[in-house]
N, C-alpha and C positions, 0 to 999 in steps of 0.2 A: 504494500500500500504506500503507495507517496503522500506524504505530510506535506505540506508548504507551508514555511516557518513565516511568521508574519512578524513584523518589526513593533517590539515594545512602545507604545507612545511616552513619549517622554513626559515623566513627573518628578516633580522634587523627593529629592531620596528623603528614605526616614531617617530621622533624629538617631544619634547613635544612643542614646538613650531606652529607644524603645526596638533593637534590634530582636527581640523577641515577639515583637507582634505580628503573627502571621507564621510565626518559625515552624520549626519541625524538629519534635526532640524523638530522640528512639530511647525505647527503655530498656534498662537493662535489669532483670532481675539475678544478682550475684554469681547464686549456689549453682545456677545453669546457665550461664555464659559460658563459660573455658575454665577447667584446671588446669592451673600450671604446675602445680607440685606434685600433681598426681595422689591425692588421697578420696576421690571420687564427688568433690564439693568444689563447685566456682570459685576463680578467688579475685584478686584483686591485681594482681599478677598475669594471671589469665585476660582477664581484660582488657588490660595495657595492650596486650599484645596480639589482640585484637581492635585496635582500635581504627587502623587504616581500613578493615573492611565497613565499619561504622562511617566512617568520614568520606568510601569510596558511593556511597549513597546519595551522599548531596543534604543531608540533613546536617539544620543546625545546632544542638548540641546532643549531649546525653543524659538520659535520665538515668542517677543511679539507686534500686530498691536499699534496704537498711543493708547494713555491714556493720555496725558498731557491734559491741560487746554484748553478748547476750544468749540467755540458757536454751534458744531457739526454741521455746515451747510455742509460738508464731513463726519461727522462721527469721528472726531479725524485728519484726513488729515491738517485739517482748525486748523492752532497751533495759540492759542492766548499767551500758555508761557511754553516754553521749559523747564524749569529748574522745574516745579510742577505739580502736579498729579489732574488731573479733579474731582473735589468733586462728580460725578455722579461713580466715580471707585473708589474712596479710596481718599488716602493720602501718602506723601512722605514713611512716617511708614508703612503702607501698602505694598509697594516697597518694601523696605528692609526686611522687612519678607519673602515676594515674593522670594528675591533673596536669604536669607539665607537656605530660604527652599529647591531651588531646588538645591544648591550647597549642600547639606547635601546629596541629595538624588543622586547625582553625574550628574545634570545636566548644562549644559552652559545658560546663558540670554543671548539671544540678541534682541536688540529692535529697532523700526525703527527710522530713523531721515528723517523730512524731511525738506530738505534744498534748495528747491528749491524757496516756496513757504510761507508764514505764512497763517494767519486769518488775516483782516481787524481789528480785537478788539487788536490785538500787540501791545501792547506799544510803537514798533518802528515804526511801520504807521499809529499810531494815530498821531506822534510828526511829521512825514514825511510827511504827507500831507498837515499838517497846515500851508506851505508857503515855499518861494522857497530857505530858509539861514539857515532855522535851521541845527543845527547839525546831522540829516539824513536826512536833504533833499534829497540825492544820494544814500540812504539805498534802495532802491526801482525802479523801472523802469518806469519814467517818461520820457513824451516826449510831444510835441507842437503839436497841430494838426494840419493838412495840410492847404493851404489859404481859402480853402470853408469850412473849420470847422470837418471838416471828421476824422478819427482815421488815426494815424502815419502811419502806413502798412495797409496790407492785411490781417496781419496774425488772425487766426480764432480761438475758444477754443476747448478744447477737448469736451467738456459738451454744447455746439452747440453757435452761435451766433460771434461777434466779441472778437478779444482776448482783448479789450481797450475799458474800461470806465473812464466817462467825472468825473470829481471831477473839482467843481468851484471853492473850495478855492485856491487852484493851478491857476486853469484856463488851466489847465494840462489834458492829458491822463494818465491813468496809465496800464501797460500792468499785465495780468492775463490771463494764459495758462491754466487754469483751470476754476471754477469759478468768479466773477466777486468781491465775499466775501474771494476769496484767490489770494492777491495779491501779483505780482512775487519778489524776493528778486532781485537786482543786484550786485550778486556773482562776479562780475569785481570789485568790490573795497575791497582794503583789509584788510577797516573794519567790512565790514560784513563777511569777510573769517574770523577774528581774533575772531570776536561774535558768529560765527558759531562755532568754533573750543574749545570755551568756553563753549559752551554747549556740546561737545563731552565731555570736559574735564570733566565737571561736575556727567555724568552719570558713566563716566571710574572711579571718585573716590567712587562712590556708589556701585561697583563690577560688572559693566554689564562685557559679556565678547565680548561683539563685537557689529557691527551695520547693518542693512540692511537701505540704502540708498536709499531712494523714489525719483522712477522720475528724480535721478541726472541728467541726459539726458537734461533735460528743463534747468539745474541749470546757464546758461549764454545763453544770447541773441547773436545777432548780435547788435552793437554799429550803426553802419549805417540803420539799420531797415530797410533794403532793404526788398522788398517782396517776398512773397515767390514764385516760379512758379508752374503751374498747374501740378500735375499730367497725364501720358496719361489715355486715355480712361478705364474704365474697373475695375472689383472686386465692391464690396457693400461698398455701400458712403450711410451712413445714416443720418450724420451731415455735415455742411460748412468743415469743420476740415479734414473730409475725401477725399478735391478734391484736398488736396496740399502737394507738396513736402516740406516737413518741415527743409529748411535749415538753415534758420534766424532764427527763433524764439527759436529754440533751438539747442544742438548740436556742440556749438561752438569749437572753436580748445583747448583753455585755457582751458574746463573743467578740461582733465587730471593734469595739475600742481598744482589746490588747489586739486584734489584728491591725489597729491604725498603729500601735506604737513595734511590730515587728515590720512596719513598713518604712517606719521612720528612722528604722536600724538598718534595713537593706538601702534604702536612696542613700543613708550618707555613705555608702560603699563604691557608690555610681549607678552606672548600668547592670543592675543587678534585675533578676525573673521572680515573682512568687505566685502559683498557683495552689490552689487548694481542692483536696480531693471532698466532694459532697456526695452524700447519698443518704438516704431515705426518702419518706414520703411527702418532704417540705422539703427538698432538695432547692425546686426550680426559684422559690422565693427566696434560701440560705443565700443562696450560687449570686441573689442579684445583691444581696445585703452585704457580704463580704468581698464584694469587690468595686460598690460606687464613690464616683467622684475618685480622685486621685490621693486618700489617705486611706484607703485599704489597701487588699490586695492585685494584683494585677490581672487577674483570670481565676477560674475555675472550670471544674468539669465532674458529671453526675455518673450518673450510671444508665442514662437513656440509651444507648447503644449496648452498653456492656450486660447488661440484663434484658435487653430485648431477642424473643424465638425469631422473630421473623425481620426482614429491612421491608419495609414498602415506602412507599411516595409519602403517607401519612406522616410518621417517623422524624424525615427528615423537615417534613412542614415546620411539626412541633416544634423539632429544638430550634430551627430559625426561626421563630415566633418569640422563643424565649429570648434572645440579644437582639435589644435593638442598637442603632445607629447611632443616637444620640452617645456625643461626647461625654456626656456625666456617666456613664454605663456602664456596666461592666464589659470586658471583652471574653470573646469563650474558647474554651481547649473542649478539644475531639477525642476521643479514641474507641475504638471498636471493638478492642480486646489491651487488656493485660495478666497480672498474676492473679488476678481477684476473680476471673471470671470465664466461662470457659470460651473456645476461641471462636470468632465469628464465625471463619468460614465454614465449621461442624454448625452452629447453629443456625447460620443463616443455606446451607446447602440446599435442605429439601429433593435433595437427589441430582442434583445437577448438578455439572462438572465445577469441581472445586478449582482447576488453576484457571476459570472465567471466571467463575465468583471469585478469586483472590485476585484480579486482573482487576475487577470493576469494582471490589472494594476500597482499593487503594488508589483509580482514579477519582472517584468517592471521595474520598477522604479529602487528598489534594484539593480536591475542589470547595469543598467548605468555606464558609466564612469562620475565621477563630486559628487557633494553634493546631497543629496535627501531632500529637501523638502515637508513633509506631510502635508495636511491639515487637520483641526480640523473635525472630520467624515468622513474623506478619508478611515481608518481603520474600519471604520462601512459600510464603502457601501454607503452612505448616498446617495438619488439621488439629483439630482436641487429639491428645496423643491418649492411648489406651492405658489403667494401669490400675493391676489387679489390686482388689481388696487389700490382699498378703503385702502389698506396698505403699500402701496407701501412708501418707505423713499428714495431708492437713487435719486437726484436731476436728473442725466442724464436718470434713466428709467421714470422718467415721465414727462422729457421734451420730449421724444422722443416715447413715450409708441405710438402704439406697436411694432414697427420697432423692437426697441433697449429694451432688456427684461432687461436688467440691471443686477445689481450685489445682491438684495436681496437676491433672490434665494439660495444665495449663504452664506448669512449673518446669516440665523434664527436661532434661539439656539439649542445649542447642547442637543440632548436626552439622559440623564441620565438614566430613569426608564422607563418601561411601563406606568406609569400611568397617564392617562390622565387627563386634557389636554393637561397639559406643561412638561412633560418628566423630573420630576425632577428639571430642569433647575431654575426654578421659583418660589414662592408663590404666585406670582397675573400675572396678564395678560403680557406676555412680551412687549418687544418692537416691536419684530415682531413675527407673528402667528409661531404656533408647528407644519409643516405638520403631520398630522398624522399617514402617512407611516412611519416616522423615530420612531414612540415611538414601533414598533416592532421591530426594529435595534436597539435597544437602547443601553448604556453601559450593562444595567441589564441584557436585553435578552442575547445579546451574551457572556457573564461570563459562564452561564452556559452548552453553547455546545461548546464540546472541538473542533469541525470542524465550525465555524463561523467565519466571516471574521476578524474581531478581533483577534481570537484566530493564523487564519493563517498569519496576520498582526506579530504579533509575533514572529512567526516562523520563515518569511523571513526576519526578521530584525535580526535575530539571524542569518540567512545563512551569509548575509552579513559582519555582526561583526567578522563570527568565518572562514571568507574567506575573507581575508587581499585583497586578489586580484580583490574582486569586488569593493572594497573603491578604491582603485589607481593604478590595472594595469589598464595595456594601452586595447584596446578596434579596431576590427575589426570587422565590418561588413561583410559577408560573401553574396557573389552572389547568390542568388536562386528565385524562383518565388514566387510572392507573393500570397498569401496573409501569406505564411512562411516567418520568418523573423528569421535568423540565426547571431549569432557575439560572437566571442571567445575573452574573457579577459585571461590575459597573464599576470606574474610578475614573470619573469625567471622563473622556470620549472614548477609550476604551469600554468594551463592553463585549464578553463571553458568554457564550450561550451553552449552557453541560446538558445533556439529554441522556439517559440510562434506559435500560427495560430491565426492570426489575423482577419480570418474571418466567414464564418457562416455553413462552410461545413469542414468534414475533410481531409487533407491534406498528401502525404507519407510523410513518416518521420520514421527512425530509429535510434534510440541508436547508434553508430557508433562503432563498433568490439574495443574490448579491452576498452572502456567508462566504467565509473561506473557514476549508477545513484547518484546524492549529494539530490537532490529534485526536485519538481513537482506541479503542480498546474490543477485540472479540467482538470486529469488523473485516470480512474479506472486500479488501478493494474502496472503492469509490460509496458511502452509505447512498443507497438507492433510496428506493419509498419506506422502507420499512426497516427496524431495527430489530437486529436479531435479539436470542435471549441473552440474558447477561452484558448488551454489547454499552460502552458509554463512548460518547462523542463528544467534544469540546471545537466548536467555532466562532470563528472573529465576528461579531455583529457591525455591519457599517453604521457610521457614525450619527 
């Protein structure tokens, strides 16, 4: 197919200040990137050394999941100490390699914090719990249980069961929105905002250049521990957690003000990114509170993709409906898939061929208005990787096995090479199985076909980069039947037109008189009347 490259209209470049608006971060989550020391766990070493096939992509920076110090009952979530590097991934020096190397190679770090939550091994709830005067006694979310001995509220964990365990030494509750080993911080005192903000600080003098912020959502209680109320009837409740309206337990109003002053610690650093991850069921109104006007954060992004069975036209309406234009606004990050959920192209399949769906998800992407976050094997196709019960590591798939399939799936190591068993990735047995489907996807296999998804992975991150107008113009969805899904971006006289068939038949659809094609995806040739399944098009609309 011949493309004919159409010449950029010339606009005033962005402020170097906001070189993240419109970016493209790839994520990295650690334990399944690359070992390099070979004991079957990612490491930080690994990575480094990986870092050119990252930067040979055209994205701009990297995301990287936790690595600090911690008894991995989460996997890194569970922080026993913010300020140092888990001996299972490296060392501090390992960091700064890390980071020297991918700024060499022109890429951003950013890494996550999480600040809602620690590990039980903390140093600061080791000291907190031991009675009710020490100096963090109120580091933490204690409360008295009720006159019959029961827990303070109602409120329930994400990972199934009550959100409050008994600790005697106290004679106390303690509240934990997660697990019962990752107890909740109380973000209302503003020593632990000053200790949090210490630990941004720390990583900001080491050169990260920004933060993705876990769960901030949960980062304040309600003080009254009111209960929560029920949910009505209806959607899939697989845990306690799913039959309630989440209003106390997290969500509070205060969140925003310690997010205006962790904003006011990244700007005096410069050019620095912060996104926050949101989810639950007040996501879309959190997402716009923690990031208006220019003293919060600078983006967010929910779970509308990463929990949705199906992609239709609706879908993508929705979340462009949620970011508007206006300058006071917040701006939005994308992603399809990461470690939290399991990978689009399994859920969005429906039996049709996955390297067109991974083709047209990833022009997709690209084409959004907001940030693009990639997942590590998002560029390969990679599908949900299989992995038996007997293997299973996330704590909620096998409290919940088999309702809840969990997030493994979604965790195994990345495949390097064909060669079995472990795809490069490893010397010895990993942490979690190689599906064997992925070691024909591999980085090696697709190197060498110039038409593999990799390769077109490439390509469209190039559309994006060398058309200013898909990073941050503005973005309209166009009326039409679905399963075609049409929306033109717009940044003064430029203006693209994305068209998809999102379903398993094809669709009309024409070029529209005086268009020029830019690019194409799981398109033979010239698009005629109609679009095949899975096919996306992208052309220049005249002026």
């Amino acid at each position: 197919m011949n493309i004919q490259p159409v010449l950029r209209t010339a606009t005033s470049p962005e402020p170097a200040s906001e070189w993240w608006r419109g970016a493209v971060i790839y994520q990295v989550y650690p334990r399944s990137f690359a070992d390099a020391d070979g004991n079957g766990v990612g490491d930080l070493a690994g990575i480094t050394g990986r870092l050119e096939h990252i930067a040979s992509l055209g994205v701009d920076g990297v995301w990287l999941s936790p690595f600090y110090t911690s008894p991995m009952r989460d996997f890194g979530y569970d922080v026993a100490d913010y300020c140092d590097v888990d001996p299972v991934f490296g060392t501090l020096a390992d960091f700064d390699r890390l980071t020297a190397r991918a700024h060499a190679l022109g890429l951003k770090v950013i890494i996550d914090l999480v600040f809602s939550h620690t590990s039980d091994q903390h140093a600061w709830f080791r000291e907190s719990r031991i009675d009710r005067v020490n100096g963090k006694a109120d580091w933490y979310v204690w409360a008295d249980p009720k006159a019959d001995g029961s827990p303070p509220s109602n409120w329930q964990s994400v990972f199934g069961g009550p959100a409050w365990t008994w600790d005697a030494r106290r004679g106390q509750y303690y509240l934990h929105n997660f697990l019962p080993e990752q107890p909740q911080l109380n973000v209302h005192s503003p020593m632990v905002q000053d200790a949090l903000l210490d630990v941004a600080r720390f990583w900001l003098h080491r050169g990260v250049d920004g933060f993705r912020f876990d769960a901030i959502n949960f980062a304040m209680h309600d003080p009254q521990l009111r209960d929560n109320p029920p949910l009505p009837p209806g959607g899939r409740r697989t845990r306690p957690f799913d039959f309630q309206d989440k209003l106390y337990n997290q969500s509070h109003a205060d969140i925003p003000k310690f997010l205006a002053r962790l904003r006011a610690l990244t700007d005096s650093y410069g050019d620095r990114f912060t996104v926050a991850e949101v989810g639950g069921d007040h996501a879309d109104r959190e997402m716009k509170l923690f990031t208006e006007g220019d003293q919060r954060l600078h983006s967010a992004y929910s779970f509308l993709y990463l929990y949705a069975d199906r992609l239709g036209a609706d879908l993508v309406r929705q979340g462009c409906a949620l970011w508007s234009d206006e300058p006071d606004h917040g701006w939005p990050s994308w992603t399809f898939s990461n470690h939290d959920a399991p990978r689009a192209l399994s859920r969005w399949a429906e039996g049709r061929d996955p390297a067109a769906l991974a083709r047209m998800n990833l022009m997709l992407l690209m084409c959004l208005r907001g940030n693009a976050f990639i997942y590590q094997g998002e560029e390969l196709g990679l599908p949900q990787a299989e992995v038996p019960f007997a293997r299973l590591k996330d704590p909620e798939a096998i409290a919940n096995w088999p309702q809840t399939l969990g997030r493994d799936g979604a965790r195994t190591p990345m495949p390097w090479t064909t060669q079995a068993p472990w795809g490069g990735f490893s010397t010895t047995e990993p942490w979690l199985p190689v599906d064997p489907r992925h070691l024909g996807l591999s980085v090696e296999a697709q190197e060498r076909d110039p038409a593999s998804t990799l390769n077109v992975a490439r390509r469209l991150l190039a559309l994006r980069r060398d058309h200013g107008v898909l990073r941050t113009g503005a973005m309209r969805v166009a009326d039409c039947d679905p399963p075609l899904l049409m929306f033109e971006r717009q940044d003064g006289e430029m203006r693209l037109l994305c068209a998809f068939n999102l379903g398993h038949e094809p669709v009309p659809w024409a070029v529209p008189a005086g268009a020029v094609l830019i690019d194409a995806v799981n398109v033979d040739g010239q698009p005629g009347g109609s679009l095949p399944p899975l096919a996306g098009v992208v052309v220049s609309l005249a002026p």
